[in-house]
C-alpha positions as a printed Julia matrix, in Angstrom:
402×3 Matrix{Float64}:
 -31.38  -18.67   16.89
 -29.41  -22.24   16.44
 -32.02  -24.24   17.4
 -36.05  -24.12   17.94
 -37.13  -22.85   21.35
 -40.71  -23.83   23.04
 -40.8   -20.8    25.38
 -41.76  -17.61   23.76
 -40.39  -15.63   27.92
 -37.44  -17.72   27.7
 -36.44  -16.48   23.95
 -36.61  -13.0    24.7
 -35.11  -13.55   27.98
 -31.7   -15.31   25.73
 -31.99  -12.92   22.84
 -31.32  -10.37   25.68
 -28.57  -11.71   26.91
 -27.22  -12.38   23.79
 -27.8    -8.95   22.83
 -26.06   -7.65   26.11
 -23.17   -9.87   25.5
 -22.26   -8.82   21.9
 -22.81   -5.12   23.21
 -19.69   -5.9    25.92
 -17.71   -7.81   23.32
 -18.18   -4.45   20.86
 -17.06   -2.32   23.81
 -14.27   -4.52   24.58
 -12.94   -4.04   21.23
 -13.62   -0.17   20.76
 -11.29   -0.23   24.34
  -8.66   -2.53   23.24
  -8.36    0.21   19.99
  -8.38    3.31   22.64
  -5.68    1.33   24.33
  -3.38   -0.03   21.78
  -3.31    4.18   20.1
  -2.58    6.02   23.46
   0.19    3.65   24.5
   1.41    3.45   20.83
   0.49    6.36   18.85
   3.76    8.12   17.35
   2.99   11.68   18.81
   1.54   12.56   22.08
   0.0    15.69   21.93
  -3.13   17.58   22.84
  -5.01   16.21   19.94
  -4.06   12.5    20.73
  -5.09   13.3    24.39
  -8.59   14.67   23.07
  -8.93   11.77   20.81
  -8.29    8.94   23.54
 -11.11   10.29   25.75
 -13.72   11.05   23.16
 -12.78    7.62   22.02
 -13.55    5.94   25.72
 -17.12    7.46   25.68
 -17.82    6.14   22.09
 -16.71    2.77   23.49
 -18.64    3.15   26.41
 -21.81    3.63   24.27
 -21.56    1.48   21.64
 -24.51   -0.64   21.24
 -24.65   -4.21   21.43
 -26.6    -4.96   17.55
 -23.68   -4.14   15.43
 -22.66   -6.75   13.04
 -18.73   -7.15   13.12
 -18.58   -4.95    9.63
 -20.84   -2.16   11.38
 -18.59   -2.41   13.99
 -15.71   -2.03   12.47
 -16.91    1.42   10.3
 -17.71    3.32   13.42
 -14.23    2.7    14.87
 -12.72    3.31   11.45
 -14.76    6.78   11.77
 -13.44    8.17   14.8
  -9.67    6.63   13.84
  -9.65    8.64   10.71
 -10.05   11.52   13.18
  -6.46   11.65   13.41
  -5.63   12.43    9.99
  -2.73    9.98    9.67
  -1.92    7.29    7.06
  -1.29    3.94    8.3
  -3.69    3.92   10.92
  -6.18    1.09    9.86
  -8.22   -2.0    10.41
  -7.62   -5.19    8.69
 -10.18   -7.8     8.07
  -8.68  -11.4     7.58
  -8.95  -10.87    3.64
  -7.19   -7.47    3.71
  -4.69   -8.98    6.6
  -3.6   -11.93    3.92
  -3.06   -9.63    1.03
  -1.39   -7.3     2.79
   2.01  -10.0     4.51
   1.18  -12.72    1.72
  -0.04  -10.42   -1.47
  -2.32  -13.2    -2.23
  -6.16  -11.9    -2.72
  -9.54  -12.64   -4.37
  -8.78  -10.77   -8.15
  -9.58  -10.85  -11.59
  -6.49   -9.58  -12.24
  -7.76   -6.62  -14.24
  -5.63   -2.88  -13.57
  -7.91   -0.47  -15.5
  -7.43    3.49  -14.61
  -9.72    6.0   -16.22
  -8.25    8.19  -19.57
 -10.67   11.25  -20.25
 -13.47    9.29  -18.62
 -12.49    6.36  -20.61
 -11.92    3.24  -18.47
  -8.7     1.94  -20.08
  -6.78   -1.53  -19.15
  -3.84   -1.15  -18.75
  -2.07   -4.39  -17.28
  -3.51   -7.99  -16.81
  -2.07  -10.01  -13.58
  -0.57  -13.71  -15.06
  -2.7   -16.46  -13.92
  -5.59  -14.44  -13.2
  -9.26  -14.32  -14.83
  -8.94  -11.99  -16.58
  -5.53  -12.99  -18.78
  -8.0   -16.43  -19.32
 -10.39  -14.46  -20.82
  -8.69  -12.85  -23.16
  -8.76   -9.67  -21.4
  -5.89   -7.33  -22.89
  -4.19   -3.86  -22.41
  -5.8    -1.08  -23.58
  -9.09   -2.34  -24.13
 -12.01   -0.16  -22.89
 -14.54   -1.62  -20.39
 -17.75   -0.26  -21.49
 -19.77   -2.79  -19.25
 -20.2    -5.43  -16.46
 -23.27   -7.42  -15.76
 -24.58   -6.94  -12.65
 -23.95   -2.93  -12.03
 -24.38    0.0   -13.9
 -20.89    1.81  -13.43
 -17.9     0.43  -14.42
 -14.98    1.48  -12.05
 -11.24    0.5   -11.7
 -12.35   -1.47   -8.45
 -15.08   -3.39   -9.74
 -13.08   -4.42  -12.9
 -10.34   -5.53  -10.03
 -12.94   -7.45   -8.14
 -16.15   -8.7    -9.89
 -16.9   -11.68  -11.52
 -19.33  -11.18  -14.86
 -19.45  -10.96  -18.15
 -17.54   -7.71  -19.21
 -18.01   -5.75  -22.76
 -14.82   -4.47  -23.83
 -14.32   -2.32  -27.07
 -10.76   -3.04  -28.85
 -10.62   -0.77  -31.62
 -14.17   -0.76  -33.19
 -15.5    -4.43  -31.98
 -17.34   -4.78  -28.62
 -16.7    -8.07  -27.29
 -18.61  -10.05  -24.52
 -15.81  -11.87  -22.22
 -16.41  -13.48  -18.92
 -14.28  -12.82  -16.74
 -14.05  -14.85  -12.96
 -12.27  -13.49  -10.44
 -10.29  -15.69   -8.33
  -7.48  -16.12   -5.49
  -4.17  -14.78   -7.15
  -1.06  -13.47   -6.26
  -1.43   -9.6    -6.62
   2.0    -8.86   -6.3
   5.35   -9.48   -7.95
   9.2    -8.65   -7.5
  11.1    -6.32   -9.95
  10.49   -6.51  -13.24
  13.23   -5.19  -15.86
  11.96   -5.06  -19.82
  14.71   -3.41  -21.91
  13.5    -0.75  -24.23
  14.41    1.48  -27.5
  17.22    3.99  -27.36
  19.7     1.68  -24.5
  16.72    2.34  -22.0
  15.34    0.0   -19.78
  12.25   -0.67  -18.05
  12.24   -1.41  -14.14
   9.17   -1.83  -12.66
   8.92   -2.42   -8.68
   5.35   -3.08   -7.73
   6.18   -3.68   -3.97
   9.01   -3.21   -1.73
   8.39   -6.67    0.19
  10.85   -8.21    1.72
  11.15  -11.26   -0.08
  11.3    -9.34   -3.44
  14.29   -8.09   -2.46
  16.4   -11.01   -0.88
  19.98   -9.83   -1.1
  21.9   -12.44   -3.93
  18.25  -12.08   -5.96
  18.53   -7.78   -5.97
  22.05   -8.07   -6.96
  21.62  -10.17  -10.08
  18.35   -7.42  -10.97
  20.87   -4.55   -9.96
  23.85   -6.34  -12.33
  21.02   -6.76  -15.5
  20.73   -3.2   -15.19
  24.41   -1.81  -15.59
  24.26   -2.22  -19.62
  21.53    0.37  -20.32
  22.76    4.12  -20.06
  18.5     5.0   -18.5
  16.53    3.45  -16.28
  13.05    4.18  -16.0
  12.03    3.24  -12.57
   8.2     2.78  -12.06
   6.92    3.07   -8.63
   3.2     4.16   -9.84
   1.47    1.22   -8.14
   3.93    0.93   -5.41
   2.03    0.7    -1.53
   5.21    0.16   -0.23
   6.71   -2.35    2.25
   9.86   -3.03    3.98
  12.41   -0.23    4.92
  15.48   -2.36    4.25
  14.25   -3.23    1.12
  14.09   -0.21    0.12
  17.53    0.92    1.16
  18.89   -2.04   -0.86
  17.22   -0.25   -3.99
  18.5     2.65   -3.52
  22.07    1.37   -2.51
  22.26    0.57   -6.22
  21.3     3.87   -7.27
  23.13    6.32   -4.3
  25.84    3.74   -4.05
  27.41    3.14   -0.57
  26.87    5.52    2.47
  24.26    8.32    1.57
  21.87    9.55    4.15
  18.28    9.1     2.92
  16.53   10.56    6.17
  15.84    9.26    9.48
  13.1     7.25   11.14
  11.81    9.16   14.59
   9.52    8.67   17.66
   8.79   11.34   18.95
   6.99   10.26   22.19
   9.56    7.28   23.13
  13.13    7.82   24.98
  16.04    6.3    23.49
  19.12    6.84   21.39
  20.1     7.6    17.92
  21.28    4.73   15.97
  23.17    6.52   12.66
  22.22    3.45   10.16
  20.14    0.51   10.15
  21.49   -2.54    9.72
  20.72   -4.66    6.31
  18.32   -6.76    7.8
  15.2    -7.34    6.31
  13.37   -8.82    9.48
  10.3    -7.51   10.76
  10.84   -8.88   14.0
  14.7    -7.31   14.19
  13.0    -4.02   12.62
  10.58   -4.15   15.72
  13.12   -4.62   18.01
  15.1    -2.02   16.83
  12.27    0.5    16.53
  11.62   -0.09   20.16
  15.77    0.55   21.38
  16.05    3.96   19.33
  14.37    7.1    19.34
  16.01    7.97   16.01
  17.2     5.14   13.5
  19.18    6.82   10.26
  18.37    5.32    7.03
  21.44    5.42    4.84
  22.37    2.89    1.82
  24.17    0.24    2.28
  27.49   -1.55    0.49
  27.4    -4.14   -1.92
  24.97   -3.94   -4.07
  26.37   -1.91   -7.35
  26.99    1.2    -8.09
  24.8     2.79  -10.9
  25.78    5.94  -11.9
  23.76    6.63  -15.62
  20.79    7.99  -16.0
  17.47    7.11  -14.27
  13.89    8.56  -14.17
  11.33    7.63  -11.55
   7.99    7.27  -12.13
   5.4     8.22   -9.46
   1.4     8.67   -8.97
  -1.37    8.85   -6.42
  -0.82    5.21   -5.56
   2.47    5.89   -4.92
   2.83    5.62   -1.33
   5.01    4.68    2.14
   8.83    3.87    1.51
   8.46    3.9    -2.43
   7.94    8.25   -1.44
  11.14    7.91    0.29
  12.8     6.08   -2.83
  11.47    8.67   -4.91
  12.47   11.77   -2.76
  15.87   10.76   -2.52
  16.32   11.35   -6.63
  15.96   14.93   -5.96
  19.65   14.58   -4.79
  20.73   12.79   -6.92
  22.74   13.84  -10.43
  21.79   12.38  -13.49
  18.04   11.84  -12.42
  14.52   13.26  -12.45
  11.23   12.63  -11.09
   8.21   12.6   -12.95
   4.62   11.7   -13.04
   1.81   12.56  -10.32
   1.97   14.08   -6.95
   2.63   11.07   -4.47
  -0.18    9.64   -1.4
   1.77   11.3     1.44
   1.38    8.65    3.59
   4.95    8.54    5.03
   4.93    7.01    8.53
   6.24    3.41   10.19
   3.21    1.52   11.34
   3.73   -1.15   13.73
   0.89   -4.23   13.4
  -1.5    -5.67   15.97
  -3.84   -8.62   16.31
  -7.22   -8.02   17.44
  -8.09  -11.36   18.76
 -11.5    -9.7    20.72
 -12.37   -8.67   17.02
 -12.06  -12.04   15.73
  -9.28  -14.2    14.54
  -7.15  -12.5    11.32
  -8.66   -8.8    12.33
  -5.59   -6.83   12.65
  -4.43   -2.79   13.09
  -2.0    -0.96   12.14
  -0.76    2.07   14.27
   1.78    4.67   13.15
   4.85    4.57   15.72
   7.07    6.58   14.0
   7.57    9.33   11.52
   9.96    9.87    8.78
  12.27   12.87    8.16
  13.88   13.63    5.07
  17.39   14.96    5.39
  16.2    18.31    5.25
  14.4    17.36    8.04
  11.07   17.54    6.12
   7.97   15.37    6.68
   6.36   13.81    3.8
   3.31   12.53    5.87
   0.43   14.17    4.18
   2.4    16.25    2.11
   4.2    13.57   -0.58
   6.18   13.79   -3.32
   5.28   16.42   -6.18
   6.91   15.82   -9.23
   9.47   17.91  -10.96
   7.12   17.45  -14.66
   3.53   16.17  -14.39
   2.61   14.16  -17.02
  -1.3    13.1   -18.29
  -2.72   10.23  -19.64
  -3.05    9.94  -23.45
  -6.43    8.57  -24.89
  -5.05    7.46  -28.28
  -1.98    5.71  -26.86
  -3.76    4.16  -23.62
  -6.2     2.46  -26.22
  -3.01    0.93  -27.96
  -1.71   -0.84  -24.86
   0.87    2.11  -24.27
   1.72    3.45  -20.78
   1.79    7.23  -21.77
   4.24    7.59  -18.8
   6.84    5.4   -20.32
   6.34    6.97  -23.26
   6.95   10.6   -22.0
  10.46    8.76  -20.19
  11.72    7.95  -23.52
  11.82   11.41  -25.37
């Protein structure tokens, strides 16, 4: 209540209505999702059909004394029904980080070695590089829970114990609104190798005149070691304007399909790095080829990509196209598999900066081969090392090198 009321009949009578109100706003919501998937989702299909109507009796029930989180779960649930990647709710938090890469972080990126949790990168600017945090210490504990985990050391605030080597040191650690993301990242190694890192494939990162200058920086080295292990993704033409570099001009990597929606096949998209031409587009083509474009290099040494579980969206595509190509190889940890173009909508009866994504279209490999749920397995699978984790050294990079 918002203010004190003097009528015991007349509180319950409001708390009812407020009650009943909330429960119509919930429904509203749960039938704005059932809505926005039938007319949207990328196949139409018995299971879709099935979905849709078990999905407009759970809206039809909901009750009215879900918080907005609770709310959100139980629609979550019965999304996840459809086994698709892609397919998700955004709170305003999640919404920003996703289109701005900005998000609440001690900058700590910690992944467990033989049950070990190892750092193994420290975001500039953040908390943790304040602290004194480095790679390849071992986070043994964090005030205020009993299990250390890669997400907590991403998220909490506290005073952390770290081992380095055989002192245990007590740093504290804030975490704090940070850019998360960065652009390419090239770091010349031993041996004429070099080091190219691509955390995102965000448009911005890859604004034409800035990607050739990376691209040129690269043509000295005889191997580049391309590391797509914490890559979510991002834009298509992005991508393709990495890859040009690598396939040079004109090579098919796949196409882009609906398969519920009429319309033509468009061989190549354009190099335009728009979301709102990309929508357009999507919505004048049933099939939109994905082939590299000219003017960006032509690299024709020796490269190996690096992949993992967090590997995911178009960097799969970038990685499955090295299969194809000479001179290359692909190694790591099986890929997410989570291969399909999601279109974004707000959820303004959900509150303002609630957003969802819905798959609209599926990708095909030139082979004609989906990746979604299936990903990218690597042609050598490589492990974690304990002893050179603790060191500060990326055992992946490492393996690259030999």
């Amino acid at each position: 209540m918002r203010r004190l009321l003097f009528f015991v009949i007349f509180m319950v009578s409001l708390g009812a209505g407020l009650f009943a109100h909330q429960g119509s706003r919930n429904r509203e919501v749960f039938r704005s999702i059932c809505d926005l998937t039938e007319n949207n989702f990328y196949k139409e299909d018995a299971k879709l059909n099935a979905w849709v109507a078990k999905c407009r009796r759970l809206a039809a029930q909901v009750p009215g004394g879900l918080t907005k989180a609770q709310l959100v779960e139980v629609i979550q649930d019965h999304m996840s029904g459809l086994n698709v990647s892609h397919y998700l709710i955004y709170s305003p938090a999640e919404d920003k980080k996703m289109w701005t890469g900005v998000a609440v972080d001690t900058g700590i990126r910690s992944r467990y070695v033989e049950d070990h949790l190892v750092v193994y990168k420290i975001i500039p600017g953040s908390g943790a590089l304040k602290a004194g945090v480095r790679p390849g210490d071992e986070i043994i504990g964090i005030t205020g829970t009993e299990q250390v985990t890669p997400w907590g050391a991403q998220n909490r605030s506290g005073t952390y114990s770290v081992m380095r080597g055989e002192d245990v040191l007590n740093l504290e650690v804030t975490a704090a609104e940070l850019i998360t993301e960065s652009g390419p990242e090239v770091t010349p190694l031993r041996n004429g190798s070099v080091l190219l890192e691509i955390p995102s494939f965000r448009s911005e990162y890859f604004e034409a005149k800035k990607w050739r200058e990376t691209a040129a920086g690269l043509r000295g080295f005889h191997h580049v070691i391309v590391d797509l292990r914490q890559n979510a993704g991002g834009n298509f033409v992005a991508m393709l304007r990495a890859l040009s570099f690598f396939h040079c001009q004109g090579k098919s990597m796949g196409v882009l399909v609906r398969p519920r929606k009429p319309g033509e096949f468009k061989p190549a998209f354009e190099d335009n790095t728009e979301d709102s031409f990309q929508i357009q587009e999507l919505e004048k083509y049933q099939k939109l080829g994905l082939v590299t474009f000219d003017g960006y290099g032509c690299y024709p040494g020796n490269v190996t990509v690096l992949i993992g579980s967090d590997t995911s969206s178009v960097s799969e595509i970038f990685a499955h196209s090295f299969f194809s190509r000479l001179k290359s190889r692909v190694w790591g940890q099986p890929s997410a598999g989570d291969v399909v173009l999601a279109v974004w909508y707000d959820l303004p009866a959900l509150g303002k900066g609630y957003s969802i994504s819905i798959p609209e279209a599926v990708y095909l490999t030139p082979e004609e081969k989906e990746l979604e749920n299936e990903g990218v397995f690597p042609q050598k699978e490589i492990f974690y090392d304990l002893k050179l984790s603790l060191q500060g050294k990326d055992t992946f990079v490492e393996e690259a090198l030999r």
